[in-house]
N, C-alpha and C positions, 0 to 999 in steps of 0.2 A: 582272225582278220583277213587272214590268206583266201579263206573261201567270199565273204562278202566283196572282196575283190572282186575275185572271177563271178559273183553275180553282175556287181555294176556295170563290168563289163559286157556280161551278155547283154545286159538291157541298155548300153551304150550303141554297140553294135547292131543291135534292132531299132535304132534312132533314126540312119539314113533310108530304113526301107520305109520309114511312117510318115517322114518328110518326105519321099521322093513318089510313094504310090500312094500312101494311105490318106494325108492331110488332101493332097490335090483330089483325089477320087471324093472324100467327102463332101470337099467345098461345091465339089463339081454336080453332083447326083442328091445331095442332101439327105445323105442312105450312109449310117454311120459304122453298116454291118463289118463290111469288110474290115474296117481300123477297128474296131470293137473285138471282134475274134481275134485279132493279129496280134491288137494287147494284152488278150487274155492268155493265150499260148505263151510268150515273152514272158509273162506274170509268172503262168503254172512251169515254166523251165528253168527261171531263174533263181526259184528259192530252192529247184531241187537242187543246183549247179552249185548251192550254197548249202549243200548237206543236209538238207531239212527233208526227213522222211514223213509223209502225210499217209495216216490211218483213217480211212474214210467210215463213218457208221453211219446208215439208214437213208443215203443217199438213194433207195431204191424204192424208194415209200414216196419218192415225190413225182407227181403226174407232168411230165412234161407239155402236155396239153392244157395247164390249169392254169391259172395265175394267182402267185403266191406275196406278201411282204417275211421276209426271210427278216430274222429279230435275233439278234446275236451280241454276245459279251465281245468285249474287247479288252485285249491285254496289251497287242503290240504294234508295231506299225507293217509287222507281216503279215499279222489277220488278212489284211484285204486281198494281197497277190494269193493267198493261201485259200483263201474263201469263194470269192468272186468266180475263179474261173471252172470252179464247180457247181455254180447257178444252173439248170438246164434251160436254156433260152437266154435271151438279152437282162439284165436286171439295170434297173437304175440305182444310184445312189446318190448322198446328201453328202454336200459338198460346200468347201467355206465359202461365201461369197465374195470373198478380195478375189479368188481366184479365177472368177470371172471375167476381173478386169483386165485380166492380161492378154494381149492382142495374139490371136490366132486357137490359144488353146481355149479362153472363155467363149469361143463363136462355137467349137469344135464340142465342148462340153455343152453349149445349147442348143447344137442339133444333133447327140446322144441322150438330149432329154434330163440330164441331168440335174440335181433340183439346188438351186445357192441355197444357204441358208447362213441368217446369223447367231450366233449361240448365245449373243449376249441382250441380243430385243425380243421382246416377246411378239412383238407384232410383226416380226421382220419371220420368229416361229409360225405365226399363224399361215402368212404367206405362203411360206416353205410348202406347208399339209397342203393346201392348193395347189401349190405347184406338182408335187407328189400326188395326187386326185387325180390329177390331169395324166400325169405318164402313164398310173395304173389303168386309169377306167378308159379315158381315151386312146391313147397310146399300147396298150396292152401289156404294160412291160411289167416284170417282177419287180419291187422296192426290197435292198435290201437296208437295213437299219442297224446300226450298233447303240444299243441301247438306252448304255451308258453314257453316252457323250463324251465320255473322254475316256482313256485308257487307264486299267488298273495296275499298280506298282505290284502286287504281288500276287496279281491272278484271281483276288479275292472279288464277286460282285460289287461292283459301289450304285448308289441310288438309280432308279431310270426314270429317265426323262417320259414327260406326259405325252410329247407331243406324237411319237408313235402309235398310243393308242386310240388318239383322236383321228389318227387317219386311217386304222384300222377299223376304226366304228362307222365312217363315212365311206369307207370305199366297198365294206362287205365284203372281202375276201378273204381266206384262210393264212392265217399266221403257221411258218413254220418255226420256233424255235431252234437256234443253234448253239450248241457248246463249244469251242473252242478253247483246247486245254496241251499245257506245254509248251507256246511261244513264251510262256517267264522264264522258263530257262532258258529257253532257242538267242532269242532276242528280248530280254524285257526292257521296259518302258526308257530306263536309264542310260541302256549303253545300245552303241551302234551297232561293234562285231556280232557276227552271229556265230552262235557253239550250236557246233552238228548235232541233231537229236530227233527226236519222235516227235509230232506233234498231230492229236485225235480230235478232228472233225466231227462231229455230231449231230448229225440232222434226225430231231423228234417227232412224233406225230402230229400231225398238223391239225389247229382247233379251229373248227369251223364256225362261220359266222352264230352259228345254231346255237355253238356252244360257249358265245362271248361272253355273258352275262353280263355285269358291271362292266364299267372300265376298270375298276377297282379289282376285281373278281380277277377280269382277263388278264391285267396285271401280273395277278399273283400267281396265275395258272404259268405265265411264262417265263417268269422267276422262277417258279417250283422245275419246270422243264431244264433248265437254261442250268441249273443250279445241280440238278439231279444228273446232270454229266461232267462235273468239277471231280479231280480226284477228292477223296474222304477230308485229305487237311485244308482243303480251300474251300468246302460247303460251307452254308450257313448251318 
């Protein structure tokens, strides 16, 4: 618990630099770079400050010149600080829609491009891929996706969601799969403290548009990926 402290706190203390430079800068220029790297640094310092050693694999395989949808499991609610700020470039992500509503940060999240979505309407999904179409092809930005839709109790894959492949198939850009393995012990799904440990990043070879086939197919290709970086007891 002692360490999850000293996280909160670093990312307490990094509060008044985002209010006092970052949020006015943005409002100001409609350029969300500067607060974007400043939370991503925040992000990458404060799970280490919380004992969490990150193993990075294949992070070198990705072209920083390219535009990527990054598709990844989810176990805990440290994936993201843990993930994100090893994107190379800006990435967007899917984000709940109430959160939108809240005065400053849903302005702040719609000019980082960020996409609302609701996970309980379908139509409110369809939306979403549009909005996501829009950041990739317009915007340029990397999409990343947790696949699942919700996080896993014990690290094991649970079903994934369609609507990532439908925006893979309309936007034609390469999917990178990612593993993400050991936030179920670090931090899983049920408890807050975090217990100091290892936790391996995975980034697999990236399947080109060429190589989508089905959506069905592409499916299974990043299940098979996603899955073939789980230690042996939590594979399918």
């Amino acid at each position: 618990m002692f360490r999850t402290v000293l996280m909160l706190l670093f990312w307490l203390a990094a509060l008044p630099v985002a209010a006092l430079l970052g949020i006015p800068w943005t409002y100001l220029t409609k350029d969300i770079t500067f607060l974007y790297w400043g939370c991503m640094r925040a992000a990458y310092w404060g799970v280490r400050i919380a004992g969490v050693k990150v193993n990075v694999v294949g992070l070198e395989k990705i072209d920083p010149a390219r535009t990527y949808i990054f598709m990844s499991n989810h176990i805990s609610n440290l994936d993201p600080p843990l993930t994100l700020p090893l994107i190379p470039r800006r990435t967007s992500v899917m984000v709940k829609k109430e959160l939108f509503k809240v005065p400053i940060l849903g302005q702040i999240m719609r000019i980082g491009s960020l996409v609302p979505v609701n996970r309980g309407n379908r139509d409110a999904g369809i939306s979403a891929v549009r909005d996501a179409v829009d950041a990739i092809r317009v915007k340029g930005l990397n999409m990343t996706i947790y696949v699942e839709g919700h996080r896993s109790f014990d690290g094991k894959l649970l079903p994934f969601k369609k609507g990532p492949f439908y925006l893979a198939e309309e936007c034609k850009v390469p999917i990178v799969p990612i593993t993400i393995s050991g936030t179920e012990e670090v931090m899983p799904k049920a408890r807050f403290a975090i217990q100091p440990g290892v936790v391996t990043i995975q980034f697999h070879d990236a399947i080109e548009p060429s190589d989508f086939g089905s959506r069905e197919c592409l499916m299974a290709k990043v299940r098979a990926a996603i899955n073939s970086g789980l230690p042996a007891e939590l594979r399918e």
